[in-house]
N, C-alpha and C positions, 0 to 999 in steps of 0.2 A: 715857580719852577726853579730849580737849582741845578746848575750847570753840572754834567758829572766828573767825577774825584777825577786828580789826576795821579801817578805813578814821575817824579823826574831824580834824576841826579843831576845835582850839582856839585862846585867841586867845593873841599874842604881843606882843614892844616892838613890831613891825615890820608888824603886820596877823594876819592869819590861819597857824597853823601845821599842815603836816598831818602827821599824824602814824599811824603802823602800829601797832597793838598783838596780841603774843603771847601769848596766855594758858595760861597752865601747865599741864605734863602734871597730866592726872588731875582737873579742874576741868573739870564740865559742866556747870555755869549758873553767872551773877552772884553768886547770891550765896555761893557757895562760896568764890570770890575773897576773904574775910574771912580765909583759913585760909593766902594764900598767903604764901610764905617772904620775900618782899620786892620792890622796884622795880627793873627791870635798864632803862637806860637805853642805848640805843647808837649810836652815832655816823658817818656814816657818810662815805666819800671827798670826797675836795675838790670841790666842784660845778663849778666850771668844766673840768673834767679829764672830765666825765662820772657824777660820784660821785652818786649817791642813796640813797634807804633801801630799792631792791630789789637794789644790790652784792650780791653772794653771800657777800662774808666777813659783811656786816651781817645778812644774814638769818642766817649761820651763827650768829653771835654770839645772834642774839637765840632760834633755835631753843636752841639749847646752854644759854641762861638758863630758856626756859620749860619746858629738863627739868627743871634744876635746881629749880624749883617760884617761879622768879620771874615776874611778870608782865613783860614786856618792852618798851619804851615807844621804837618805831624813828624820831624826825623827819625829815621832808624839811628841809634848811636853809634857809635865808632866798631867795627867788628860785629854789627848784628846787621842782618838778610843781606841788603846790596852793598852793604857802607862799609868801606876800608876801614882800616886800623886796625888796633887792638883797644881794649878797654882799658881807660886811665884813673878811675875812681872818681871822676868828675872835675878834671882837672884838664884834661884837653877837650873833654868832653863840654865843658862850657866856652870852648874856643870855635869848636863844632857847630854849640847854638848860635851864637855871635858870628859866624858865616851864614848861615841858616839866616836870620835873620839884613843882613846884610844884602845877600840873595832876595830875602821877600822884596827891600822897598828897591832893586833896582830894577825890578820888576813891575811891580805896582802902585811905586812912587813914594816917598816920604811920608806913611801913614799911620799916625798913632800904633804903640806896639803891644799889645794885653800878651801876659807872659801867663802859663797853666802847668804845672806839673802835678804827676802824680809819684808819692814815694821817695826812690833815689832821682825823679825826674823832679820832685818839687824840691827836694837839693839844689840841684843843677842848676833851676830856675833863679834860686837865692842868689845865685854865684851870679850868674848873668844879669841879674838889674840891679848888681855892680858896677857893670860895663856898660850896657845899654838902658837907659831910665825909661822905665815899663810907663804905661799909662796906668794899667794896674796886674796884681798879681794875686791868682788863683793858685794855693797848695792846699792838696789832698791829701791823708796819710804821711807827713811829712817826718821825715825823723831826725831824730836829734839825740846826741851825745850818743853814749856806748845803750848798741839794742842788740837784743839778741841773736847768737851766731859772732860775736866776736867784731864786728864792725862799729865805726865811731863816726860819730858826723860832728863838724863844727860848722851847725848853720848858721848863717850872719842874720842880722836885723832885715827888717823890711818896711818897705813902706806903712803908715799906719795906716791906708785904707785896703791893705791884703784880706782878701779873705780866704780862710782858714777853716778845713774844713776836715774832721776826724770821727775815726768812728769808737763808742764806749770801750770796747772791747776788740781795738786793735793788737796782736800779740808780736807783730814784725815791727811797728815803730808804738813804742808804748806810749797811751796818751799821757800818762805822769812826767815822761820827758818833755814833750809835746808842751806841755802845761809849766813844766820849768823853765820854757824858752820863751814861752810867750808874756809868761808873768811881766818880767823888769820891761817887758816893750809897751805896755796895757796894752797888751793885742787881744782883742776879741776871737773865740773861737769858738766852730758853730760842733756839737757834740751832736752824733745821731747814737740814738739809744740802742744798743743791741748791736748795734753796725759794726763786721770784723775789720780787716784791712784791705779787703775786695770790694767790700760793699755791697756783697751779695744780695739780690733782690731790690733792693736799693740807687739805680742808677737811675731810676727817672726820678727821687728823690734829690736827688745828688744836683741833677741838672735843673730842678726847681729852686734849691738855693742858690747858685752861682746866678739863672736869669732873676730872683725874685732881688737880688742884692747886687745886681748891675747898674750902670747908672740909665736911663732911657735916652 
């Protein structure tokens, strides 16, 4: 049994942040929550594109975390549903996550932190386990350098045990950039055949790689 979702705001650099929380298979009250495996934090599509923390790869993501036995902490970014601000291009917006996060362990205590984004969220994420050292980090459709529509990413390196996950025939972040960033890192990354940038039909695939390449 899984305790159900919560809806909260906390506060942020920017105002108010609202924020979804998952709570882990097999946890039916609060305070069981002392027992769980760790904080999954996850990130979610670029806001002005439409992205919020109900995308379905972010809800996948953060289901997939709270089987795992993490608590899963989904924010709206800065100026999307309840959450003050304006959008900063991932630049306050990773100040946002690092409160978010801040918020989970004073909450539910100093507990290992799994970072997940999808997109301009698995961006975001890169920028954040700068700040805070992830236990580990899940990016989805991640993009990099100049993709199309005019926008540029400079993603930074990442841990070598990141997993990395893109689809053949992604057209919003192209896997040949994807593939340029990951080269000089020998970073592994997992290609689903066919799979566009949504991952259409494909999300209980999706959630088979992150639990089958978790650690137990």
């Amino acid at each position: 049994m899984r305790m159900p979702g919560e809806r909260v705001a906390i506060d942020g650099p920017a105002g108010k942040i609202e924020l979804a929380i998952d709570h882990p298979t097999g946890f039916a009250d609060e305070g069981a929550l002392e027992s769980a495996r760790g904080i999954a934090l996850i990130a979610h599509p670029h806001p002005l594109f439409g992205g919020t923390l109900d995308n379905k790869i972010a809800q996948t993501l953060a289901r997939t975390f709270a089987e795992l036995g993490y608590v899963a902490l989904r924010p709206n970014f800065r100026g999307v549903g309840a959450s003050e601000g304006r959008h900063d291009h991932g630049i306050g917006e990773t100040g946002d996550l690092v409160a978010v996060v801040e918020w989970g362990r004073s909450r539910y205590g100093a507990l290992p932190v799994a970072m997940a984004g999808f997109s301009f969220g698995a961006y975001v994420v890169t920028r954040v386990a700068e700040v805070v050292t992830p236990e580990r980090v899940v990016l989805v459709g991640a993009p990099y350098g100049l993709v199309p529509g005019g926008r540029e990413y400079f993603t930074g390196k990442v841990p070598a045990d990141t997993i990395v996950i893109h689809g053949e025939n992604d057209d919003t972040a192209p896997l040949a950039n994807l593939l340029d960033w990951a080269r000089p890192q020998d970073l592994p990354v997992v290609v689903v055949p066919g799979a566009d940038h949504f991952f259409h039909r494909r999300l209980n695939l999706l959630k088979s790689i992150v639990k089958g390449q978790w650690r137990p």
